[in-house]
C-alpha positions, -999 to +999 in steps of 0.1 A: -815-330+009-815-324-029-808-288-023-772-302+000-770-325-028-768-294-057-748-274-034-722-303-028-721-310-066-720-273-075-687-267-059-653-282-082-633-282-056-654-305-032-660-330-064-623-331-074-616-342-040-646-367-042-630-379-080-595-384-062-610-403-037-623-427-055-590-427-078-571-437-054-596-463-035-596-476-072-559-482-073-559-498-036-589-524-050-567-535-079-536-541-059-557-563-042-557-588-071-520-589-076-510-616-062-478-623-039-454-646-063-449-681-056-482-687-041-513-710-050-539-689-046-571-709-048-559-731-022-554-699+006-587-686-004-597-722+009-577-719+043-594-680+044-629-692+042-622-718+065-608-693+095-632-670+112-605-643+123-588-647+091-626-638+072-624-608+093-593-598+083-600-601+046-629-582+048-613-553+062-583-559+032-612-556+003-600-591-003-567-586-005-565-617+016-583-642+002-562-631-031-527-633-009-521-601-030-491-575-024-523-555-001-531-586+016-531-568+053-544-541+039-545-510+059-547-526+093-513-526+103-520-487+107-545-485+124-533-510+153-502-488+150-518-459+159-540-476+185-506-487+201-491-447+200-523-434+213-520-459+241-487-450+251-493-417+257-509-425+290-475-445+297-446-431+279-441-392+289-424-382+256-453-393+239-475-375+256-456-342+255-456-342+217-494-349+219-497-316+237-472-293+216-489-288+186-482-291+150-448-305+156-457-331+183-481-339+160-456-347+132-428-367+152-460-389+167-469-394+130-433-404+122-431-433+154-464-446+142-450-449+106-421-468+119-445-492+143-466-494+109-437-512+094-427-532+127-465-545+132-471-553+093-442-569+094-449-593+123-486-597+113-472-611+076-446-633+093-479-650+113-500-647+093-473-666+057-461-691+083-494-699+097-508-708+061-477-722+054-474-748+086-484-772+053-462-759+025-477-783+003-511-760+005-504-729-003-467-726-022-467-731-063-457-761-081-426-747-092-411-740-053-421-769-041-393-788-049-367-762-032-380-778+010-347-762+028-354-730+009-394-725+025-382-705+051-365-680+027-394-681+003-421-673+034-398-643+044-393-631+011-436-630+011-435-609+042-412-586+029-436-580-001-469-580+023-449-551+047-441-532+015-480-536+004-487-521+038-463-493+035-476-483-001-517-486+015-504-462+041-490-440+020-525-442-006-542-432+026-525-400+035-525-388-002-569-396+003-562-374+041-542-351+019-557-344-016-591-367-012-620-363+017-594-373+047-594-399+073-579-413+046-574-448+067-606-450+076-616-448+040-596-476+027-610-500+056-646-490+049-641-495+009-631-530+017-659-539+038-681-526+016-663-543-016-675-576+003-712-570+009-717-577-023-705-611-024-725-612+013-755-611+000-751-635-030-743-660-005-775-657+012-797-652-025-777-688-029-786-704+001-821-694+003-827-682-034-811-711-049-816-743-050-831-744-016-859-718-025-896-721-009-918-698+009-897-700+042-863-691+031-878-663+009-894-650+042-861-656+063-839-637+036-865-609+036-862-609+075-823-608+073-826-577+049-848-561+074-830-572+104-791-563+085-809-522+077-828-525+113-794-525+127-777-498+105-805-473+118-800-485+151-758-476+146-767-446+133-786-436+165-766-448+186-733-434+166-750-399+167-761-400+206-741-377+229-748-365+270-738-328+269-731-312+301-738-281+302-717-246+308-714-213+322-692-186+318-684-161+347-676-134+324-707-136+302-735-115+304-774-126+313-791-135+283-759-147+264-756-182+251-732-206+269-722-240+260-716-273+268-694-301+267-709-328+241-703-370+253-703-391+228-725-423+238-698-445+222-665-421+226-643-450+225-657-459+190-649-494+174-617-494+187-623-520+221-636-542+196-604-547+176-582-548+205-604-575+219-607-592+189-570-588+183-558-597+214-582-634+217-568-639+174-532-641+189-531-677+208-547-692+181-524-677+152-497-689+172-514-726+170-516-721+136-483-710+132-468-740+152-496-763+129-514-772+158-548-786+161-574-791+191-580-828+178-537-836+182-533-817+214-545-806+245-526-771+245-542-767+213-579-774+224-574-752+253-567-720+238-595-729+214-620-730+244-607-701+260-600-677+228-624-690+203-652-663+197-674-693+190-668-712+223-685-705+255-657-693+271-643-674+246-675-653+240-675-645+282-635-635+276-644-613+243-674-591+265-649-586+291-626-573+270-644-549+253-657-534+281-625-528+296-607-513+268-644-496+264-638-479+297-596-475+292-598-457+258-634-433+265-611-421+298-582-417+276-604-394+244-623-380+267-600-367+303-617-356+329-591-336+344-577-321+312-611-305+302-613-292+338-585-276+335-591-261+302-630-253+315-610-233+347-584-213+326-610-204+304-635-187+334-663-216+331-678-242+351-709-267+352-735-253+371-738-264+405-700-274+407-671-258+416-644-256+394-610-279+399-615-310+418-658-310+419-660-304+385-634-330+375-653-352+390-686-343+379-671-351+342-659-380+353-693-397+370-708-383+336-686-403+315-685-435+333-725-435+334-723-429+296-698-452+290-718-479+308-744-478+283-717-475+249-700-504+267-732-521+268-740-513+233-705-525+221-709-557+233-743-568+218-733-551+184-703-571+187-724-605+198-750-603+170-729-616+140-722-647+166-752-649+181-770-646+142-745-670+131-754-700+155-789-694+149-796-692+108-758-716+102-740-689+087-705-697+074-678-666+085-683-651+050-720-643+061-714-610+086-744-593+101-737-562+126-701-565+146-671-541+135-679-535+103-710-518+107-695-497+131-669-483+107-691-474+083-714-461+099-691-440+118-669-431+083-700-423+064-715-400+090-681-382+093-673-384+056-712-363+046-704-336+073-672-327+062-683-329+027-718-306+041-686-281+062-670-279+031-694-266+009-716-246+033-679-225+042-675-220+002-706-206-001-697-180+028-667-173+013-684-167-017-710-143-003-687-125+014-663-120-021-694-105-036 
């Protein structure tokens, strides 16, 4: 390890990328603390707290949030961007031929999920201001609250400015994909959750440190420290495990090495649990939006039962969706009859199976078998913070396991093996020059 280390910090062009890196993840953490004008501040940090979705969502924005800074949606409008363009790939033919036509494909996919960037921060702000604002008198300034006819200019003049946030997160992201470390998205999400574990854990030394210290809440918070690194190692594993099928070549020699194709235990990732989460957050923005509540009507208390990630129903709803899109996204990373192809042009084949149809659907039992078990691990990653939550009283703020652990598990194991790539193809090159 200390001999990766030296060889990592021994090459300039590895730690300049490392130095711009943080640079720029610098830059993104102050804009989080400018704040959008015309807004009281302290009392949406109130509303935040008070929302379990909206915690969520200020987690992934470093805070930007709770702040109502210029970076208050962070990079998220991105991502479920890019979630929606990969997605429409399966369904939109054009889509899919630019997917499969190289660098340039690659590009004019780039641009349409630039331009959804902008449609889906822009909707997300319009919620999201008009949701906190369904009681003007809570969140807008002293000095606009006077102007009541002009609120609904004054909310969409504080979209505008959150879209334009979004736009200039995006664009700190592909200069990190650029000139930093890359995945340049995923690094701005997982500096804002780890921004907050900070204030996490100073929670919990308050609440069982604080005034409320004895023997029994020191040996709780011990077993919450335990429990919180417990489940990092078991991420890790589980991030890490992969079902390789093996391969043969026809037109290599006995004794040769062949290959084989690697299946990642969790291939769809953390992305099922943001579109589940996603999709159950929309009813009950819109309730928000309207100013409803569950105690005033019965609409209202309905789609809190049956969208609610803290209601019985809307825990059931929340599984099933995450095994669905778990199953829907693995078969759309990982197709079956893509890699056939590819394995039959290419002279191979899994031993045992013909190539074409048999081995297409070899691949395919494979994957749903694996898939099975990273749906199954999805779900009870994704049931922990809830199920930790109603058992020790947590507050939203308090977030153990779920989709945050996820990413950084996932960005951090990426991040150290290109960094380890990097270095390990310098010195190579370097051999090689002598």
């Amino acid at each position: 390890m200390l001999t990766k280390a030296k060889l990592i910090l021994s090459n300039r062009e590895i730690v300049l990328k490392i130095l711009i890196t943080f640079a720029l993840l610098l830059v993104f953490k102050a804009g989080t603390y400018v704040p959008v004008p015309l807004i009281d501040i302290t009392s949406v940090k109130a509303i935040v707290s008070g929302n379990d979705f909206l915690t969520v969502l200020n987690a992934f924005s470093g805070g930007g949030l709770s702040n109502f800074s210029v970076l208050a949606l962070g990079i998220s409008p991105y991502i479920t961007a890019s979630i929606v363009i990969q997605m429409l790939q399966v369904v939109v033919p054009k889509f899919k031929e630019w997917a499969e036509s190289g660098e340039v494909g690659k590009q004019k996919l780039n641009r349409w999920t630039r331009y959804a960037t902008v449609v889906v921060a822009m909707i997300q702000a319009l919620l999201i201001v008009f949701s906190l604002g369904s009681k003007p008198d809570n969140i807008l300034s002293a000095s606009v609250l006077q102007y009541k006819d002009l609120y609904w200019l004054v909310y969409i003049y504080m979209a505008v400015t959150i879209t334009a946030g979004s736009a200039f997160t995006m664009w700190l992201a592909d200069l990190i994909t650029q000139h930093g470390m890359g995945n340049g998205s995923s690094m701005i999400i997982s500096a804002g959750i780890i921004s907050s574990i900070p204030s996490m854990f100073v929670t919990l030394g308050n609440a069982y440190l604080g005034a409320n210290y004895s023997v029994k809440n020191l040996i709780l918070f011990i077993v919450i420290c335990v429990l919180y690194v417990a489940l990092i190692c078991g991420v890790v594993w589980f991030e890490g495990a992969q079902r390789k099928i093996p391969v043969q070549y026809a037109n290599r020699q006995a004794g040769q090495q062949n290959s084989d194709i690697p299946i990642k235990l969790n291939s769809a990732n953390v992305i099922p649990v943001i579109f589940a989460s996603t999709i159950l957050s929309i009813p009950l923005t819109v309730v928000g939006v309207l100013g409803l509540s569950a105690e005033t009507s019965t609409a209202a208390y309905w789609l809190n039962q049956v969208f609610s990630t803290s209601k019985p129903i809307g825990i059931v709803l929340y599984c099933i969706l995450i095994v669905f899109f778990s199953f829907f996204y693995s078969f759309m990373q990982v197709d079956p009859e893509r890699i056939s192809d590819n394995l039959e042009k290419q002279g191979a084949f899994i031993p045992g199976y013909r190539p074409g149809e048999q081995t297409k659907k070899q691949i395919s039992k494979v994957l749903f078998r694996v898939t099975v078990i990273g749906a199954t691990y999805l779900v009870i990653l994704a049931l922990i913070p809830i199920i930790i939550s109603l058992i020790f009283g947590f507050g939203s703020s308090v977030t153990i396991g779920g989709t945050s652990m996820i990413i950084l598990v996932g960005v951090a194991i990426e991040t150290f093996r290109q960094i380890e790539t990097q270095a390990e193809t310098k010195e190579y090159a370097g051999f090689l020059d002598r």
